[in-house]
N, C-alpha and C positions, 0 to 999 in steps of 0.2 A: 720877353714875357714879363709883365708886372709881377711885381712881391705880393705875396699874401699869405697871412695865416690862417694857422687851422686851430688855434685859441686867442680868445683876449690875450695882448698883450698891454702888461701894466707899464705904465711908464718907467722909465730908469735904461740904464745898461742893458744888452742884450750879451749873450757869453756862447763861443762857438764849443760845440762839445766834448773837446780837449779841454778847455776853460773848464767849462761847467764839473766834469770830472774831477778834475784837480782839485779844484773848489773842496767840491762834496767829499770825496777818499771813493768813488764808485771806480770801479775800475771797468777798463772796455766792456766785456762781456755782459757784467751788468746793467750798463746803463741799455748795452742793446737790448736785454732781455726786459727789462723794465719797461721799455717804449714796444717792442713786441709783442708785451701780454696786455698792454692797455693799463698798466699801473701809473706811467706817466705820461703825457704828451705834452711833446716839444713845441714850442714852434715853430713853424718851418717857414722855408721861405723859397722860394720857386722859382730856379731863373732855366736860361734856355742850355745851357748845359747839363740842368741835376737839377737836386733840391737839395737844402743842407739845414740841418739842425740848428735852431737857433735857441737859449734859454733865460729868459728875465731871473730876474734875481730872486724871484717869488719861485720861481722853479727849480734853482740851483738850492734855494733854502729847501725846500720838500725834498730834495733827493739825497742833500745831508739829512733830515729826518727820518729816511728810511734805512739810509746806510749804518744810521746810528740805534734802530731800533732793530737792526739783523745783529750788531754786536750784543746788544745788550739779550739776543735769547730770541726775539719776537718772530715765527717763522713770517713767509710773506703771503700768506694765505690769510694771518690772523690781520699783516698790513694793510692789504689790499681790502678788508673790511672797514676800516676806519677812514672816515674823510680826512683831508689833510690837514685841517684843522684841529681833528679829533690826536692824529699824529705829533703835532707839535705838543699836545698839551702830553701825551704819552711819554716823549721824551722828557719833558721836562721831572713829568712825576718819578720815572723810572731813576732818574738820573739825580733829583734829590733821593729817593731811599737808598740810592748805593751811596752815595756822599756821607747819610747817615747813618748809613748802616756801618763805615768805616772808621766814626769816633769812637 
């Protein structure tokens, strides 16, 4: 059976979801649940055994941005409203005001 995905993949590295985990600090449960309610998709890749998760580096960055805005307070209802885009920029702000919130 040929390969194929079920998103753009961007050019770079591809990371199996023990990779991608690690990477990010998601731990199993969550990334299951994450890919389950439609907050991320993977890439996959299709052969005639299974199919198995596959994550570009574009995707492994989002899933540390949401692991990072569930520390920092943000439930994931509030996550799951923002584009990923909108997410990274969240982290960032969040993550300067406690930096200066702490001089």
């Amino acid at each position: 059976m040929a390969a194929h995905s079920s998103s753009a993949v961007s050019p770079g590295r591809l990371h199996t979801s023990v990779q991608a985990r690690q990477t990010s600090g998601a731990t199993p449960r969550q990334l299951a649940y994450w890919v389950e309610s439609g907050l991320v998709t993977p890439t996959v890749r299709a052969y005639a055994s299974g199919s198995t998760h596959l994550w570009t580096d574009d995707q492994v960055a989002e899933l540390s941005q949401i692991r990072r805005l569930l520390e920092l307070g943000m439930s994931l209802q509030a996550i799951r409203r923002h584009s990923p885009e909108v997410r990274a920029r969240l982290v960032d702000i969040l993550t300067r005001g406690l930096t200066g919130a702490s001089r």
